[in-house]
N, C-alpha and C positions, 0 to 999 in steps of 0.2 A: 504494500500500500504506500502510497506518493502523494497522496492528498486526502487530506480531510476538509470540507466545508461545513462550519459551523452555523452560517445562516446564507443565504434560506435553506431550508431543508426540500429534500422531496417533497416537491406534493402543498408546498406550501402556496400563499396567496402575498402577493406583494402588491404596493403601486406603483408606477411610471419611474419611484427615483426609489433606490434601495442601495444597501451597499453587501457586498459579497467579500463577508468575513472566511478564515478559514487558517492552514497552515499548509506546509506544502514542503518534499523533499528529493533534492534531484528533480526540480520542474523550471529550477528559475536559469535565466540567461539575462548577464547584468541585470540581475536584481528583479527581473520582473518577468511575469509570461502574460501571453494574450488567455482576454477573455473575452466570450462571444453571448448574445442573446440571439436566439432563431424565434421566427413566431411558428406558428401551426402547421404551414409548408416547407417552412425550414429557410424561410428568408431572413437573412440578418437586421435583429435592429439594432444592436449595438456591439461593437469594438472595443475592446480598453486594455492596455498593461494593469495586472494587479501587481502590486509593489509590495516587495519583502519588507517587513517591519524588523531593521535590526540586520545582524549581519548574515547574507545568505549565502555565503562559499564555504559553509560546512554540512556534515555529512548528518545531518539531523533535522527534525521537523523545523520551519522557520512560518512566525503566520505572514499572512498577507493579509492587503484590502482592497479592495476597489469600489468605486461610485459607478454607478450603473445608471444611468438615465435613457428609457423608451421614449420614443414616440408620443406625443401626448392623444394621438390619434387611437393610438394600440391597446385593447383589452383582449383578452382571451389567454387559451395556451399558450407555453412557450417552454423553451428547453433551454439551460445553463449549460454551457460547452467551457468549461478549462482546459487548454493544450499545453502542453509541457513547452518551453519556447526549445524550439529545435533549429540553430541557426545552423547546422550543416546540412548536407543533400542526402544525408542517409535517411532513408525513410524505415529504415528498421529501429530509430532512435524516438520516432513519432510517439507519444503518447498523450489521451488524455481523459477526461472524467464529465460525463454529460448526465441532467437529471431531468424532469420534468417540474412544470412549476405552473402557476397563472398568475396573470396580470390582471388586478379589479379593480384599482381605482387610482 
């Protein structure tokens, strides 16, 4: 295990602005890995670097956080994708942690 997300959890109900606590090990590159929002068909509504809290070139859980802001158009499903940042071309190095969630208000 490489990641833990403390909030939101599965399944949980958010609004348009949240922030995605959590901790993470062997995910980050300079200190931060991308996070993604998909809606319902899997189109992105949002991008971000979450950022290592504290020093993250060791070999142990480090938390992160990121601010998250949708669409203020956007209610419904949607899925939390964290990718491990993988700045090489090996794609055997890819990894990451996706969950289910919604957007209600």
């Amino acid at each position: 295990e490489y990641i833990v997300v403390d909030l939101p959890f599965p399944g949980a109900v958010t609004g348009k602005e949240f922030k995605v606590i959590g901790k993470a090990r062997a995910f980050y590159f300079e200190g931060s890995f991308p996070v993604e929002v998909l809606d319902k068909d899997g189109k992105r509504l949002f991008i971000g670097p979450a950022q290592a809290i504290g020093e993250w070139m060791v070999d142990a859980f480090v938390p992160f956080e990121i601010d998250v802001k949708v669409p203020e158009t956007y209610i419904g499903p949607a899925t939390l994708v964290l990718h491990k940042d993988n700045p090489s071309d090996m794609r055997e190095l890819d990894a990451s942690m996706s969950f289910p969630f919604t957007i209600e208000y």
